[in-house]
C-alpha positions in Angstrom: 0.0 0.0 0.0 1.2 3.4 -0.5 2.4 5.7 2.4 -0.3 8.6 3.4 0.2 11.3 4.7 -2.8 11.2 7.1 -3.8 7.7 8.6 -7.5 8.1 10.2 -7.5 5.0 13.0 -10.9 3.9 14.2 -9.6 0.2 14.5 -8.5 -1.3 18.0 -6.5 -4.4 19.2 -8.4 -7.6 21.2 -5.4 -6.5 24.2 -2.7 -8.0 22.6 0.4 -6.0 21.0 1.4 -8.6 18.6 4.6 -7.7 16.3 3.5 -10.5 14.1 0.0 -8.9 13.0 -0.2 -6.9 10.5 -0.1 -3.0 11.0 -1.9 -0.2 9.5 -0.8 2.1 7.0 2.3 2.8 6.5 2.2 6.7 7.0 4.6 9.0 5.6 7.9 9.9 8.1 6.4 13.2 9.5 2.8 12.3 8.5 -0.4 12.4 10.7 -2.1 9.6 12.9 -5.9 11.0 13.7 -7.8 8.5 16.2 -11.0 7.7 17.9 -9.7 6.2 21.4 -11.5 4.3 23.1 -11.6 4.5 26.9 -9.0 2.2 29.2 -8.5 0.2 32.3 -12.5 -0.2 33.7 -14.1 -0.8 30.6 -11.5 -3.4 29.2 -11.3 -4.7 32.8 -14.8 -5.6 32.5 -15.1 -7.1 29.0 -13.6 -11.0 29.5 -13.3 -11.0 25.6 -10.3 -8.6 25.8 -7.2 -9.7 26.8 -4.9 -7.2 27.7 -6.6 -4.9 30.4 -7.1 -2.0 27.5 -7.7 -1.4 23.9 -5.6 0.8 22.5 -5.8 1.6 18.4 -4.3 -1.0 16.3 -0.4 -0.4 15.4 0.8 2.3 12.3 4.1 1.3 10.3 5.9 4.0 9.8 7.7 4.5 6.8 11.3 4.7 7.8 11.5 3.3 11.0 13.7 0.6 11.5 15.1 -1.2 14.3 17.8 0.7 16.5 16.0 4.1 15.5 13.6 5.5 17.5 10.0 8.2 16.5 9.3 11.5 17.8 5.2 11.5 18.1 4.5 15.0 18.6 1.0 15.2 20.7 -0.7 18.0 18.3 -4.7 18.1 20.1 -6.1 15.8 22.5 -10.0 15.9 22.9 -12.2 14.4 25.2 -15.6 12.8 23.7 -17.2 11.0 27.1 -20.4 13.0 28.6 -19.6 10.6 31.7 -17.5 8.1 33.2 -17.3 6.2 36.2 -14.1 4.4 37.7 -12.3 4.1 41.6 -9.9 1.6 43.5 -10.5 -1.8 42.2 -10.6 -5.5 43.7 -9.8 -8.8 42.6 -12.9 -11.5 42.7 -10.8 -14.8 42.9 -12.1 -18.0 41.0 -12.5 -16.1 37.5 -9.5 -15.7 35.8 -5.9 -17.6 35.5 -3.0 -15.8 37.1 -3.8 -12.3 36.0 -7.5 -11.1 35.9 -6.7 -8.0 33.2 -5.4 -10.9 31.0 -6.9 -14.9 31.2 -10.6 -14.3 32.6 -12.4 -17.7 33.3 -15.9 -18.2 33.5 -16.7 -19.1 37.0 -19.7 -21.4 36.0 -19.1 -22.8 32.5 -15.0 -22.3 32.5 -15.0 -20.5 28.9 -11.3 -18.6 28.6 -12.2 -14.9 27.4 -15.8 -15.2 27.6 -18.2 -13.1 25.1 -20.2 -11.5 27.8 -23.8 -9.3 27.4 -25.2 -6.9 29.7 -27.9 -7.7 31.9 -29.2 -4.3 33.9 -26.8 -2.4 35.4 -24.6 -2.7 38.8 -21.9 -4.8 39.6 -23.7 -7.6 38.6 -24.9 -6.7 35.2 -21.8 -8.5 32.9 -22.7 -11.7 31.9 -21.3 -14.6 30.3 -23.0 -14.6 27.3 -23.1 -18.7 27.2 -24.2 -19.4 30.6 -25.7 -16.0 31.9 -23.1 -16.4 35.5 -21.8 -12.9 36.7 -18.4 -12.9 34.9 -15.9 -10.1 35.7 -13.1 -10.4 37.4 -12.9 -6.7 39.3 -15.2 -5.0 41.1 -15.3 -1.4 43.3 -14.1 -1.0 46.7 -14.9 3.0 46.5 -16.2 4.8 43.4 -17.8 7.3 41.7 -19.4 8.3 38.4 -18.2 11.6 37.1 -20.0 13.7 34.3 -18.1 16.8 32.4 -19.4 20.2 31.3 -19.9 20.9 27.8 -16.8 23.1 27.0 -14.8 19.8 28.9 -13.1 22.1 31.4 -14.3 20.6 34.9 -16.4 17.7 35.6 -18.5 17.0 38.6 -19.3 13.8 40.8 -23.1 12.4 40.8 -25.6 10.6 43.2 -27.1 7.5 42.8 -30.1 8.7 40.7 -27.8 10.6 38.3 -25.5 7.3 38.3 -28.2 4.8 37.1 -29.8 7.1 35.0 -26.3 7.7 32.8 -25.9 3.6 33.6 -28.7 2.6 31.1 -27.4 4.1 28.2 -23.5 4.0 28.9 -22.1 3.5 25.1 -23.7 7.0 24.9 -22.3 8.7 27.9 -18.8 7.2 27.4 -19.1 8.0 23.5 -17.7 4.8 23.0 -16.3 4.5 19.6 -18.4 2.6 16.8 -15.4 -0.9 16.9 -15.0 -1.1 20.5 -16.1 -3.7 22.1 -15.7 -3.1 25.5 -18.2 -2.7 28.2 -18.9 1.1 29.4 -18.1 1.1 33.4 -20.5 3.5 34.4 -22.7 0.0 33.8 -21.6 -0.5 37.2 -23.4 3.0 38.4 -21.1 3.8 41.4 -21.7 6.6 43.5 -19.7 6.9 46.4 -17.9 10.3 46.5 -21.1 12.7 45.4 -20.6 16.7 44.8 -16.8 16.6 44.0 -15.5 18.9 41.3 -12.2 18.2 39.4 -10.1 20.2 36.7 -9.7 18.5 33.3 -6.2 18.0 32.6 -6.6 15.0 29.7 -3.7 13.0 28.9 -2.7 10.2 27.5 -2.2 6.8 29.7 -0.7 4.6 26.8 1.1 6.0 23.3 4.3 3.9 22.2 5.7 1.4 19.8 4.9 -2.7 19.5 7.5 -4.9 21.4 9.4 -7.5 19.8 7.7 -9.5 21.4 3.5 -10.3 22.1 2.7 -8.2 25.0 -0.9 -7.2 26.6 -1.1 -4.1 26.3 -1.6 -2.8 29.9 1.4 -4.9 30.6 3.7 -3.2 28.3 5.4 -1.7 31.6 8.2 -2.8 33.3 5.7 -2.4 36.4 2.6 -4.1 35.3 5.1 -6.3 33.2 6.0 -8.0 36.4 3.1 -10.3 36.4 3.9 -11.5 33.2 7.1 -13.7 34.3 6.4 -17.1 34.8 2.8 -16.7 34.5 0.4 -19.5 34.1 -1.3 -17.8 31.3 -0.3 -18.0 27.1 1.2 -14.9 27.7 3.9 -15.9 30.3 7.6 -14.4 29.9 11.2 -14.4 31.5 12.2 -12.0 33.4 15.1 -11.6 30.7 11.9 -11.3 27.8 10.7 -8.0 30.1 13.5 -5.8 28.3 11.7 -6.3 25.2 8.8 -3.6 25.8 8.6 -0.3 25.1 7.1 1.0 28.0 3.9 2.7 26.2 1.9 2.2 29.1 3.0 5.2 31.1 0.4 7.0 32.9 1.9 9.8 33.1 0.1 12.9 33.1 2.2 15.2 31.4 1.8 12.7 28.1 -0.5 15.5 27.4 -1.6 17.8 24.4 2.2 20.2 23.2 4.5 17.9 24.6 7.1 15.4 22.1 7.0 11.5 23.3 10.5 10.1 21.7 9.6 6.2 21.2 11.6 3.0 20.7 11.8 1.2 17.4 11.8 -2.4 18.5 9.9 -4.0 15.2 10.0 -2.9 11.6 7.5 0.3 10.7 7.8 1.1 14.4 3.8 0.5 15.0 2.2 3.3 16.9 -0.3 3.0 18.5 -2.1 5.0 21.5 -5.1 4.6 24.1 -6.1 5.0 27.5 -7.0 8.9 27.6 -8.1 10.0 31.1 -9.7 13.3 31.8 -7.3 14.3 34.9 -4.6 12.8 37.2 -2.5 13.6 39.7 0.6 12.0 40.2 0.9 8.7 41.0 -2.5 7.3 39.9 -2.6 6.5 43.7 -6.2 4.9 43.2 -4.8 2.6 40.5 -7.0 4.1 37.9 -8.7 7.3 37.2 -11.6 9.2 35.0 -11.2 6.8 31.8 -12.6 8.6 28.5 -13.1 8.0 24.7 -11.5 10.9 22.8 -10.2 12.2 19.4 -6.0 12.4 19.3 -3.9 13.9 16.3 -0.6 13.2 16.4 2.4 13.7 14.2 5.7 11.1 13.7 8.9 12.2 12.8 11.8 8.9 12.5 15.1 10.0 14.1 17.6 7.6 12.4 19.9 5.6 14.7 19.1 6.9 18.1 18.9 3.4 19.9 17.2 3.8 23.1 15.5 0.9 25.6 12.6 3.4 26.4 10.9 6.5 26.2 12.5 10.1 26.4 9.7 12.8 26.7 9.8 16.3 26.5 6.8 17.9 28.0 5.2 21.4 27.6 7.1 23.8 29.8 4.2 24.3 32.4 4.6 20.9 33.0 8.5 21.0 33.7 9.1 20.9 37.4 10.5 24.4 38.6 14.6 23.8 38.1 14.3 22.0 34.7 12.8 24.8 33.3 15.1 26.3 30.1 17.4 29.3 31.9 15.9 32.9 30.6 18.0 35.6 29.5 17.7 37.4 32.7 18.8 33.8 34.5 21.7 34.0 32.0 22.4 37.3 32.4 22.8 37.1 36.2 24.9 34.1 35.5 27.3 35.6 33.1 28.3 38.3 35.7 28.7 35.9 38.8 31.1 34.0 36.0 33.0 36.9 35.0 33.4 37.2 38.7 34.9 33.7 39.5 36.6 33.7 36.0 34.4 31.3 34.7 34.9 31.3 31.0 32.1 29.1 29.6 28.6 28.7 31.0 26.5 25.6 29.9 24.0 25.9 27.4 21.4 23.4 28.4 18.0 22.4 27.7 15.1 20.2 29.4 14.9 16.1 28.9 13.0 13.8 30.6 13.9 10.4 30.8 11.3 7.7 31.3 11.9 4.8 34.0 10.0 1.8 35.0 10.6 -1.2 36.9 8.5 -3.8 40.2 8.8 -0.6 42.5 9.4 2.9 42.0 13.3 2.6 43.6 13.7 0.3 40.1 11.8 2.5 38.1 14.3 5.1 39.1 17.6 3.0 38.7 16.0 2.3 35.0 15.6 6.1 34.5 18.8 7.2 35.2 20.6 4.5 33.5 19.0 4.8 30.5 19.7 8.9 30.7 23.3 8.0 31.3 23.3 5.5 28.3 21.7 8.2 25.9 23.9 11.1 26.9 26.8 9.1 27.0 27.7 10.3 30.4 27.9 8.2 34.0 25.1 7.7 36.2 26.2 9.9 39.2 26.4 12.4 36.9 22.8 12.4 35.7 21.9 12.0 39.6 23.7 15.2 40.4 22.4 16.6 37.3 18.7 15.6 38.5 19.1 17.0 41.8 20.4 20.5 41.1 18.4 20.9 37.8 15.8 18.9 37.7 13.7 16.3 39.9 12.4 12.6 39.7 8.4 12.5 39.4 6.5 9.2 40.1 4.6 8.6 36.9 2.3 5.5 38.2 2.7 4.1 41.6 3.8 1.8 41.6 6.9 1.5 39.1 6.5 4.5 36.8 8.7 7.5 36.9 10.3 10.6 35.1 14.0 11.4 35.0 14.0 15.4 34.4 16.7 17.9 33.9 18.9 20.2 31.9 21.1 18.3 30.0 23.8 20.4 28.2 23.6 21.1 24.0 26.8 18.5 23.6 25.3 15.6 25.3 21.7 16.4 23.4 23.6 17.1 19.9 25.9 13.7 20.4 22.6 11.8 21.2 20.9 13.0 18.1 18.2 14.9 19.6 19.3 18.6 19.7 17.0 20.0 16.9 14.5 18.4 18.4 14.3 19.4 21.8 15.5 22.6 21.5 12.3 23.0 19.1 10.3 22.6 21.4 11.5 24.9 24.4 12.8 27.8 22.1 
């Protein structure tokens, strides 16, 4: 098929990043990838069929891209298309899945693996197995809430019971759930909790990446989540040494947001980009496990950057989202600077510019480890520099609690221009 410059995705995986299924496209190096996403964690969490926790768009190839280089998505609009949502802190229901209940649900009555499942009212009870009719899904609330937005998607507001059943009958609606998903809407479930809270919107984006070279479901494609997958009982099972080939798409992190550049690993031929999982607003950490899951439209833009090997994401955020001493020096900073340097006869001063390194790993102590040695590998430089670096210029942010974080600081124009990756970040702060 012939590259385009605009791919339109309405198409979504069954859970599984598969490097050996066919991707869509290709679109052109620096074309566009427009998508209807569909929402992630609850509704996936309660749809047996799917087996990977979420359902994020199918993969892209990318003309270009091959192995050892790495894309530049740059996140041009994200918009939010849920009326409603629902979501909280989530337990297991044992007896219905095998080893991992995002992944290999079991019916508990007739034993089908990945059960086709209709709905049947609403509440907690209302997923069925569509073969034998037995209450089928693996999760259910501890504390929750439904949440509806305002029109203009600027706040959104927590609702009471009535409200909650009401939006409960008719969820594809509220949710917007795109026309090929197949997932189950949460607010099904109706919960109703915390009533009369108001939250910002702040929409982000909980997965965008590349495929692994390996099948991975998709919510596991984390070096947190991932975890579960070694030695699992399940089809998906890895090593602990097969962990290294993901790509660490599934983030959470809520400065994955509309302005900022996500710099992706090219693990598989054509790259395959793919993204899902917008949430209307997060603070850091996820603390609750999930948050305010919502369908929504996302235009981004790929860019190939030849050669620059890396094991995982480098992301480069919109300046309000830089912590305070990773933020570019201004001229007056400078200026100030250059005058305490002609004091000390200091003849050069740094010029230096924001990167943020992604890290993940079982805890966030790991996550960090993998943040700052994959910053060191990059910039070519040693890991107590990048530590130092980090603490005077820069901070470490917890992504996702409870292995996710962020690596920030100034690195100088040398280490950026050696990496490859100059242009491009200094692009986006200048």
């Amino acid at each position: 098929m012939e590259a385009m410059q605009t791919i339109f995705v309405s198409e979504f995986t069954d859970g599984i990043l598969d490097p050996n299924r066919k991707m869509l496209g290709p679109v052109k190096d620096g074309g566009h990838i427009i998508a209807n996403t569909a929402p992630g964690c609850w509704g996936p969490m309660i749809t047996p069929s799917l087996r990977g926790g979420h359902e994020v768009t199918k993969p892209v190839n990318v003309v270009g891209a091959e192995i050892g280089d790495a894309i530049a998505v740059y996140i041009k609009s994200v918009r939010v298309t849920s009326q409603a949502t629902a979501s909280g802190n989530d337990k297991v229901i044992e007896g219905r899945f095998i080893g991992d209940p995002f992944i290999a649900v079991k019916c508990p009555h007739c034993g089908e693996l990945y059960p086709e499942t209709v709905i049947e009212g609403i509440g907690p009870e209302a997923i069925r197995c569509k073969n034998c009719h037995a209450d089928v899904t693996p999760f259910t609330f501890t504390n929750a809430y439904t949440m509806v937005f305002d029109d203009e998607r600027k706040i959104g507001i927590t609702v009471d019971k009535e409200a909650a059943e009401n939006i409960a009958h008719d969820g594809r609606k509220y949710m917007a759930t795109p026309d090929y998903s197949v997932q189950n809407p949460i607010v099904t479930f109706a919960p109703h909790d915390i009533t009369g809270a108001i939250a910002r919107f702040h929409p982000f984006l909980g997965q965008l990446g590349t495929t692994p070279s390996r099948p991975f479901p998709d919510s596991h494609n984390a070096g947190d989540f991932g975890q579960a997958l070694i030695n699992a009982p399940h089809e998906y099972g890895i090593t602990e040494e097969q962990l290294s080939e993901r790509t660490d798409g599934h983030m959470d992190i809520n400065r994955v947001r509309e302005g900022a550049v996500l710099i992706c690993p090219v693990k598989v031929p054509g790259g395959g980009v793919y993204v899902g999982d917008m949430h209307a607003m997060q603070g850091n950490g996820e603390i609750a496990g999930h948050t305010t899951d919502v369908a929504g439209i996302v235009h981004l833009q790929v860019k190939v950057i030849k050669g620059l090997n890396i094991n995982g994401p480098i992301l480069l955020p919109t300046v309000e989202d830089l912590p305070y001493l990773a933020r570019p020096i201004t001229p007056f900073e400078r200026e100030k600077a250059e005058r305490l340097a002609n004091i000390w006869n200091i003849e050069n001063l740094e010029e230096s510019y924001p990167v943020s390194f992604i890290g993940t790993g079982a805890n966030l102590n790991e996550a960090t480890d993998n943040g700052l040695q994959r910053a060191a590998e990059t910039l070519g430089i040693s890991i107590p520099e990048v530590m130092n670096r980090a603490t005077i210029n820069g901070s470490i942010e917890i992504g996702r609690h409870p292995g996710t974080v962020t690596v920030t600081f100034l690195a100088p124009s040398p280490y950026l221009e050696k990496a490859g990756i100059l242009e491009i970040v200094k692009s986006q702060y200048l």
